[in-house]
C-alpha angles and dihedrals in degrees: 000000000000143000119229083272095066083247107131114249115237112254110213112239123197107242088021123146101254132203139188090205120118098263107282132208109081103145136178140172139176111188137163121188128182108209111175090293108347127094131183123193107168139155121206128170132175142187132232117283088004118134121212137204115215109196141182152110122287118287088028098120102253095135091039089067098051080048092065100038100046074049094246083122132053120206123234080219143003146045136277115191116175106199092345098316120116113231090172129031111157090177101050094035091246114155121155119205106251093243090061100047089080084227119132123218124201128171137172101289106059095224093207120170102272089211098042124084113241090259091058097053102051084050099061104086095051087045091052089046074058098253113172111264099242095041081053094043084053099048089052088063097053092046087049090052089043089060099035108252101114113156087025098086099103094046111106114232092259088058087053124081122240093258091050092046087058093051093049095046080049095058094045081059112053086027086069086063096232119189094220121024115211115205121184110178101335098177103026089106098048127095114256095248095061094039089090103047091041083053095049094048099050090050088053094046093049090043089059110035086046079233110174111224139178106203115196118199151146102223110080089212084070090062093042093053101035104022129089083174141034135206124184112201119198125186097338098319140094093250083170141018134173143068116347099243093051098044082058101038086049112030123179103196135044096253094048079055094047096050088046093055090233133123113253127201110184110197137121130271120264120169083350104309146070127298102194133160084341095304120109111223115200109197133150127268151166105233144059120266120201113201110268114024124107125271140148132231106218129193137156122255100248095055086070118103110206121195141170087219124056102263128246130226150098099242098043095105095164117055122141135140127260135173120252115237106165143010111204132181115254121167110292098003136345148306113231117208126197145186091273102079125229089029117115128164126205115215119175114240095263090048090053092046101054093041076064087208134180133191105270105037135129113243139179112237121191138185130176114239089236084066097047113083113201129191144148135277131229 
């Protein structure tokens, strides 16, 4: 649920930390960092309560960036500020110790105390904000019924299963009361049957507690589930940036596209579609488009018709030749791949069988112009 901001409302949650703060949890950062060859330069905000999905292939700089802002990480350049005050100044010489920023960090090993029980430690952080012993000992056992490990609480780490350490680790976290939660791979550890219910516990705990979070992953469905914003990161820079629905129906770079599981043309307008690789592609959008300026024609996989044969038919906009590189499997047929990259095809098995096709050849594709989505590029 969200205010007229975008930023998600609190639900109340019987048992749930309270607080009688302003919401926390506006962040905002501007960095820029120089390693051997590599350079970020990067801008994030976010809003109270507002969860974002930091994406990107790997090397990008994704950690970097939680790096900088948990203060692990100082900038060659820039400012961070959470709620007003400033974390990272690099002008003015401000850096403030990470155990002072109120921001939580959680990556993919747990890093529970391996002598303490699970209660303890997810009593620790309110113990070293000097919370009486018995109130923290309390709040641990909510927080251990909230993530489903009551009756657990006086198990040590090594006695807990991966899945349970990550609930637990989970519940110190957000125990501690952040302002921000940093999360770098938080599930990459786990096994895939406990992914999903891991993933729906820690959206429900965020939700409740109005938690702010940046999740960096590489599974889109991450983003999809957690996220109310996406950002996609490439070689050190924001390449994209908004709601997380919009960021994957749109995409505006070939990972972004990847991840999405869509086809992406990257060209410039000319008479109100996409001049790309020497074929015109004619799609729908809502926007304007001005000759000239770049823009992309986006469309999924399965909406293109491939034939051996140039195809027939008055709504068939889009029809122009390509050469055949892979065939992979894909469920229920195969994925074709060509020389354009970023350009995939799914055929089902039968399809496949009667085109009769080889790597290397020289095929017809085809899209209608209702399944192509165009739109401009920064």
């Amino acid at each position: 649920m969200t205010d007229a901001t975008g930023a998600r409302r609190v639900r109340a949650t019987p048992g749930a930390p309270t607080t009688s703060d302003a919401p926390r949890g506006a962040l905002t950062a501007e960095v820029a960092l120089a390693r051997d060859a590599f350079r970020l330069d990067a801008r994030i905000g976010l809003l109270p309560g507002e969860v974002l999905a930091l994406l990107g292939p790997n090397g990008a700089g994704k950690s970097t960036i939680l790096g900088m802002l948990a203060g692990l990480e100082r900038p060659d350049a820039g400012r961070v500020a959470l709620d007003g005050v400033v974390l990272d100044d690099v002008t003015a010489g401000t850096h403030v110790r990470p155990e002072r920023r109120r921001i939580g960090l959680l990556g993919q090993d747990p890093r529970l105390f391996p002598h303490l029980t699970a209660a303890q430690n997810i009593a620790f952080g309110p113990r070293t904000a000097g919370m009486h012993r018995r109130d923290a000992a309390a709040l641990a056992a909510d927080w251990l019924d909230r993530v489903g490990l009551s009756g657990l609480g006086d198990r040590r780490p090594a006695e807990l299963s991966g899945g349970q350490r990550q609930r637990a680790a989970i519940a110190r976290a957000l125990a501690a009361a952040p302002s921000v939660l940093l999360l770098d791979e938080p599930f990459a550890s786990l096994d895939v049957e406990v992914v999903t219910d891991i993933r729906r516990l820690l959206r429900e705990q965020l939700a409740a507690s109005g938690t702010s979070a940046v999740v960096v992953s590489h599974d889109v469905l991450d983003a999809v589930v957690l996220a109310d914003r996406t950002a996609v990161i490439e070689r050190g820079r924001i390449v994209d940036d908004g709601p997380t629905a919009s960021v994957l129906s749109a995409p505006r770079s070939p990972f972004t596209a990847a991840i999405a599981g869509v086809n992406l043309l990257i060209g410039t307008v000319r008479d109100g579609a996409v001049q790309a690789g020497g074929e015109r592609f004619a799609g729908q959008g809502g926007e304007t488009l001005r000759d000239g300026e770049p823009a992309a024609a986006v469309f999924r996989p399965a909406s293109v018709i491939v034939a051996v044969q140039r195809p027939e038919g008055t709504s068939l906009r889009n029809i122009w030749r390509e050469r055949l590189v892979a065939i992979d499997p894909a469920q229920g047929g195969a994925r074709l791949r060509f020389d354009r990259p970023a350009l995939a095809a799914e055929v089902t098995a039968a399809a496949l069988a009667e085109l009769g096709l080889s790597v290397g050849d020289e095929v017809w594709l085809a899209v209608k112009a209702s399944e192509v989505r165009v739109h401009a590029l920064d």
